[in-house]
Structure formats: structure tokens, C-alpha cells
N, C-alpha and C positions, 0 to 999 in steps of 0.2 A: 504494500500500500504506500502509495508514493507520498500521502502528510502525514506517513507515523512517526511517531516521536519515541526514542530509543527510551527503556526500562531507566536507564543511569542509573541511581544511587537504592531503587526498589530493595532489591535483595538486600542490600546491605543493613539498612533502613529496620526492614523488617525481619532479620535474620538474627541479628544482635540482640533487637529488643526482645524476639521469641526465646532467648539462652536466658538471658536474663530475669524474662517473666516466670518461665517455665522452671527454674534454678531457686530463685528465692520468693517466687508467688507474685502474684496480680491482685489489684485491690476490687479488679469487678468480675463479673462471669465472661460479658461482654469483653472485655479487655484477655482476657485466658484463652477463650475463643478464636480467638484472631490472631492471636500469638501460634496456638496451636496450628490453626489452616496455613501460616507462613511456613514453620518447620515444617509440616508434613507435605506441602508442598513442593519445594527445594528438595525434599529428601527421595520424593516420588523422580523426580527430575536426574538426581544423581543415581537412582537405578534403573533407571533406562541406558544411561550413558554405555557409551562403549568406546575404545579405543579407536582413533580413526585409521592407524592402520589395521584392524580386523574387519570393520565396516569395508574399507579401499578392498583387503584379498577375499571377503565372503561374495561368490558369485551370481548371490541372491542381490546382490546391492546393483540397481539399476544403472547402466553406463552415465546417464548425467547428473548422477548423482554420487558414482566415484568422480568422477571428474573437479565439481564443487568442491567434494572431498580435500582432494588433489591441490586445489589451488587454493583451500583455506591456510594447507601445511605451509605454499610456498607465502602468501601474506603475513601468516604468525612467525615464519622464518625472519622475514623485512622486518618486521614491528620490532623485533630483538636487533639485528644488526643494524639495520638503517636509521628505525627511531630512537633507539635505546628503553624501549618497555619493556615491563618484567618477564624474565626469563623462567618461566614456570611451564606447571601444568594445565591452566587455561587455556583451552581452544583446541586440545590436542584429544579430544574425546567426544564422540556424536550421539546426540539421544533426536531419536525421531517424536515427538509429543503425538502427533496426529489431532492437533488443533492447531488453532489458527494464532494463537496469541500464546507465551507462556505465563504473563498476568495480566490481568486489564487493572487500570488504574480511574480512580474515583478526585475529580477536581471539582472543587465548587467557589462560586464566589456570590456576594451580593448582587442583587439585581440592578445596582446603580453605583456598581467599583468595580472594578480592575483586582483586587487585591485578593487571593487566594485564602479560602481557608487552611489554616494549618492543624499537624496531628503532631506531636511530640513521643518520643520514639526512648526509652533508657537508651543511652550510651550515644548514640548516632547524631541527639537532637530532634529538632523541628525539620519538616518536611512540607511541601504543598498539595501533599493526594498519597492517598491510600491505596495499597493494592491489595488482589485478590487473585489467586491461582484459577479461582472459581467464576465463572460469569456471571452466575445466577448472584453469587453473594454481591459481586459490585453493583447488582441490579436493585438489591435490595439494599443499600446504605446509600446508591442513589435520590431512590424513592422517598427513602426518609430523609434526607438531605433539600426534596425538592419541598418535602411536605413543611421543611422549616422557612419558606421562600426564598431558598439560594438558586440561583439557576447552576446545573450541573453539565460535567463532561464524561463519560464515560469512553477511552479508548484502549485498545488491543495495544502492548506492549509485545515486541519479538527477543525483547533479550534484556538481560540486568547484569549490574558486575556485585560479586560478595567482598569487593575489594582484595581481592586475593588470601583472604582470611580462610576459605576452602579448598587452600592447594594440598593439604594435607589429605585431604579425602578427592580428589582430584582437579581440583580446579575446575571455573567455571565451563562448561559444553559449549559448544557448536551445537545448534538445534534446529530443526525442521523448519523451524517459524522465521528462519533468513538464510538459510545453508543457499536455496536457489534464486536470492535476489542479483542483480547484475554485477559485473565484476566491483567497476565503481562505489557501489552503494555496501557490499559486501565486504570491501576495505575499507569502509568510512566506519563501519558498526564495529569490526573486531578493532581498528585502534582507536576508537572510540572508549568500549568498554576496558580495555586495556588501560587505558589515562585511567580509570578511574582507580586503578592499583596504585597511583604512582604520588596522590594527593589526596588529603580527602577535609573538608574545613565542615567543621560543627557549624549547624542552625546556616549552611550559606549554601543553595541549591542553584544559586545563580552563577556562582564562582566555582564550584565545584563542574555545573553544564556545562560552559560560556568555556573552562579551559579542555575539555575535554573533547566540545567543536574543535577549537582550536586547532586540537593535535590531530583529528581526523581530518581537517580538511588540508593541513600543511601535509602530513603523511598520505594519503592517498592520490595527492597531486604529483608528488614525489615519484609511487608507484607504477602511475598511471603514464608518466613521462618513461621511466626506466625499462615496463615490464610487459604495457598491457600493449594492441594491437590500435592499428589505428582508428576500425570500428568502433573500438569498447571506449577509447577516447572521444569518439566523436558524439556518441550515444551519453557517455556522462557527462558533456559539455552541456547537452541539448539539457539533459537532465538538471543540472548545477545553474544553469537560465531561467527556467523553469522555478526552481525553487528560491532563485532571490528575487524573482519577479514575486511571488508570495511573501517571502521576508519583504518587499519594499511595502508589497499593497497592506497586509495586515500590521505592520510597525505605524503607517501613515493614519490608518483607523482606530489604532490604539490607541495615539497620539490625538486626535480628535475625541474619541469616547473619554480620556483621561481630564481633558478641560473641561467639556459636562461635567463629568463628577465633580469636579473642584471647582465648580462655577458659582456663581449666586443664586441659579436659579431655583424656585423649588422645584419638589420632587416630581412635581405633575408635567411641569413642564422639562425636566432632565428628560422622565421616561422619554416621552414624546421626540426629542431631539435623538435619542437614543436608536427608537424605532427608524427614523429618516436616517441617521446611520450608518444600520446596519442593513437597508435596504438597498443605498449605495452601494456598498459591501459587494452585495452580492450583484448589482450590476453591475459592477468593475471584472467582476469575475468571469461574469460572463462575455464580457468585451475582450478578456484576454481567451476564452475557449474560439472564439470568433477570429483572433489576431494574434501574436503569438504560439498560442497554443495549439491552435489550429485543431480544436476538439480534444482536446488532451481530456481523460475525463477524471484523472489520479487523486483531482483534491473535490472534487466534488462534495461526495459526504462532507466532510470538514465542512463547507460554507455552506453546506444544507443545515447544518448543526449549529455554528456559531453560534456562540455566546460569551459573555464574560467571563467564561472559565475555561472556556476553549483559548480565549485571545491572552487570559492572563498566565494561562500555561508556559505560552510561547515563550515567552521573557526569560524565561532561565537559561532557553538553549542558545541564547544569540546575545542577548545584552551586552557581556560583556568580553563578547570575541575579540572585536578589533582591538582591545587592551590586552588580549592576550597575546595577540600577533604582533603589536609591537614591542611587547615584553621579549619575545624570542627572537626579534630584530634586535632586539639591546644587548640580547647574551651572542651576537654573531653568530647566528642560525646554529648555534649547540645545544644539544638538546639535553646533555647529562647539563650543563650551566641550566639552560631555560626549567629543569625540575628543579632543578634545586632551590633557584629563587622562586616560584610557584612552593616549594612544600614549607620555606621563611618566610612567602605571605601569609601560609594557612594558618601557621601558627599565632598569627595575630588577630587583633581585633579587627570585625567587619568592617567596620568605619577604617582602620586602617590601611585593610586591604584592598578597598577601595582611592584611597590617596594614592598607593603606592602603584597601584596599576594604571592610574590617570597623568603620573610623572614618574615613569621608568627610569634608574640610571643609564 
């Protein structure tokens, strides 16, 4: 699905807080509950897994699907020597799900702000949505989400990182839910979730996404120059157009809904400005299926859906890229330098890491 938005910090999130609930108790049922559906979750996931080279020699395993195989080993190869990410057992084992998401995730916001709710997590911190291994359960914390007047998002997650804190039992899989996405897009996810081994900042989901873009889109262009064929280049051009054509139209819409909210007006007249909108929105959208996009139909849902928690999502994964690309322009394109200054911001305060990535040394 071309406007999914990668797992990130999910697993991690809710993996940590399950050891901890489950280890020294939970103060609700509600809260035990949830904790449990995360581990057994994750755990259902880790026995599926299989080594990818026994999936590659069983000759039950479909030719393009060894092949996928095949060129995940040669990307996780690059992620280690070319980017310098963790050298482990992530990515080196496939579990087939035979679903379409491995969690779906629950955002909501007010119906006249931008601003996500949040769930607080032992160890991990604050977060802006909740996941579910389950579809039905996200459907039902939904429901009761919308029933408190938040408008909601519910979207299909293909992959999450445990921070590398699972390499003991084998590190994060390869999984069905992006094993056959295009070359481009399937080098953007594995060193994607890979950054997220390499940093990780309490209560900041923005700084934690924003560098994790970062590293997928400097390394996959990297890849994509060195490895891939001139079709698969051309195809993820087309692709990479496409999706900042969406990053411009929904940043500019944000940017508009963001002054309503913080306007003078009252609430009757915000809605109202809101609706006009968010109906542009969607006729922009469709001027780019007409132009550009020439019938592209990949984000459709998305702006069939829109809402403020669909738009207030977006902000984690982009905000603060372009601070992160010139932080790695400041360490002269090194990437063990460019971690290290990234894991001396994490250890600071938000507000500080915010200063420090707006004036790079």
C-alpha cells in the first residue's frame, strides 16, 4: 500500500511495557490485557520465523519469493557495510503471517486539533497510537475512542523494530507483509527499521521517525545508485515524486487546519472552515490523479479517510528530516560520526534536541 506508514517504534513500545506489566503487575485488567495481546503477539511472530536460508533451499518456497529472499540478504549485507547499522540477527529470518498487516495501529485526535492522543508505555515512555496484533481489537478501542468525540485512524502497519533488544531470540523477521514490495521501497523499510537499533529518545516519536527517514532515504538512494537496474531506479523515482507530491499537498493542509485551530474563531465557525478544508483536500487530490499521477490510485483510501489523526500522524515521519540531513552533512557524510551525534542528542532534553538539530556544528 503505497501511504503506509512503517510500524517504527510499535514493538518496542509495547514489548517492554508487556515484561514489565507482566513481571511486576498492572494496576487495571484493561491494562494486563493489552500487555498480554502484545507479548503473545510478537511471540506468535517469532515462531513462524525461519531462517532465510532454509526458506531460499526448501523447494516448496515459490521462485519470487526466493528471489525477494535473495535480495533482502544482499540489502541487510549494505545496511552493515555501506551504512554502518547493526550487525545482528535482524532481517536474517522469514515468517510468512498470511495477513495483510503484522499490527494495525489506533490514532486519534480532537475534532478541532492536530495534536494526537497519547498512551504512556513503562520504560519506553509516551507514544501517539496504540497497536494491536488483532484487527478486531483496534476496531474496538476505535469505536470507543470515537464514542468519546475524537475522530480516529485506524491503519495496517507491515513491520516494527524491538530495537534490537530481540536479537537474543532472533532478531526482528522479514515478513510477508513487505518481503514483495518493490526493490526501492523494500530498502527504504529494512534500513528504516534498522535506525531504529541505533537511537532511541524517550517520550520523542518525532525525533526518533524524522531520523530514521532520514537514514532510509540517504541509504536507499545510495543502493539504488550502486546496485539496482535502471528500471527499478526509474520506477522508484516515479515513486519518491509521487510521495513528496503528498508530503507537499498534506504539510500545506496541515498548515492551514493548524491556524483554524489556533485562530479566534469559535468552535462553530473553526468546524465549518474545517469542512471547506478538507474538501479542498480532497480536490487537490484529485487534480493530481488527473495530472501527475495520471490515475495513480495508491493513496486513495488515505484521503477517502482523512482526518485529524490521519494528518496529525504524518508529522512524526517527516518533521524533522531535513534537520536530520543536515546533521549528516555536518558529520561529512559519516555515518558511524552522524550516530553518534544523533545517540548525544537522544540523551538530552527534547527542547534541547530540538536547538541542537536547528544549529548543527
Amino acid at each position: 500500500m503505497a501511504a503506509a506508514i512503517a510500524g517504527g517504534l510499535l514493538g518496542s513500545a509495547l514489548l517492554a511495557a508487556a515484561a514489565v506489566c507482566l513481571s511486576s503487575g498492572c494496576s487495571t485488567v484493561d491494562a494486563l490485557g493489552y500487555y498480554a495481546q502484545a507479548a503473545g503477539g510478537h511471540l506468535e511472530l517469532l515462531q513462524r520465523a525461519r531462517p532465510v536460508a532454509d526458506a531460499v533451499a526448501d523447494p516448496a518456497t515459490p521462485p519470487a519469493l526466493r528471489e525477494r529472499l535473495q535480495l533482502s540478504q544482499r540489502l541487510r549485507d549494505f545496511a552493515v557495510g555501506e551504512l554502518k547499522l547493526p550487525d545482528n540477527r535482524s532481517y536474517r529470518r522469514y515468517a510468512d503471517l498470511q495477513r495483510e498487516a503484522v499490527v494495525w495501529n489506533v490514532v486519534a485526535a480532537p475534532a478541532l486539533s492536530l495534536t494526537l492522543k497519547t498512551w504512556c508505555f513503562p520504560v519506553m515512555g509516551c507514544v501517539g497510537y496504540r497497536g494491536y496484533f488483532k484487527r478486531e481489537d483496534a476496531d474496538a478501542l476505535a469505536a470507543q475512542l470515537r464514542a468519546e468525540g475524537l475522530e480516529v485512524s485506524v491503519y495496517g502497519v507491515p513491520a516494527y523494530s524491538t530495537l534490537g533488544w530481540s536479537d537474543w531470540v532472533g532478531g526482528d523477521p522479514l515478513l510477508s507483509t513487505f518481503i514483495g514490495w518493490p526493490e526501492g521501497a523494500l530498502a527504504q523499510l529494512v534500513f528504516h527499521e534498522l535506525t531504529h537499533q541505533v537511537a532511541y529518545a524517550a517520550d520523542d516519536t518525532t525525533f526518533n521517525e524524522s531520523f530514521a527517514v532520514a537514514v532510509e532515504r540517504i541509504g536507499s538512494r545510495r543502493w539504488l545508485e550502486a546496485h539496482a537496474s535502471p528500471g527499478v531506479r526509474a520506477a522508484q523515482a516515479a515513486a519518491e515524486a509521487r510521495r513528496e507530491d503528498f508530503r507537499a499537498l498534506t504539510l500545506r493542509y496541515r498548515g492551514l487546519l493548524q491556524a483554524v485551530y489556533a485562530g479566534p474563531a469559535d468552535a462553530a465557525a473553526q468546524a465549518e472552515r474545517k469542512a471547506a478544508l478538507m474538501a479542498a483536500l480532497r480536490a487537490d487530490h484529485a487534480a493530481l490523479k488527473a495530472g501527475p499521477w495520471q490515475g495513480y490510485a495508491g493513496y486513495d483510501g488515505w484521503f477517502a479517510r482523512a482526518n485529524n489523526a490521519s494528518l496529525g500522524v504524518l508529522a512524526a515521519y517527516n518533521e524533522l528530516v531535513p534537520e536530520f540531513e543536515n546533521l549528516f552533512r555536518s558529520q561529512a557524510g559519516d555515518f558511524q560520526r552522524f550516530y553518534a551525534e544523533v545517540q548525544r542528542l537522544a540523551a538530552l532534553s527534547k527542547d534541547q534536541r530540538r536547538a541542537r538539530l536547528a544549529a548543527p556544528d
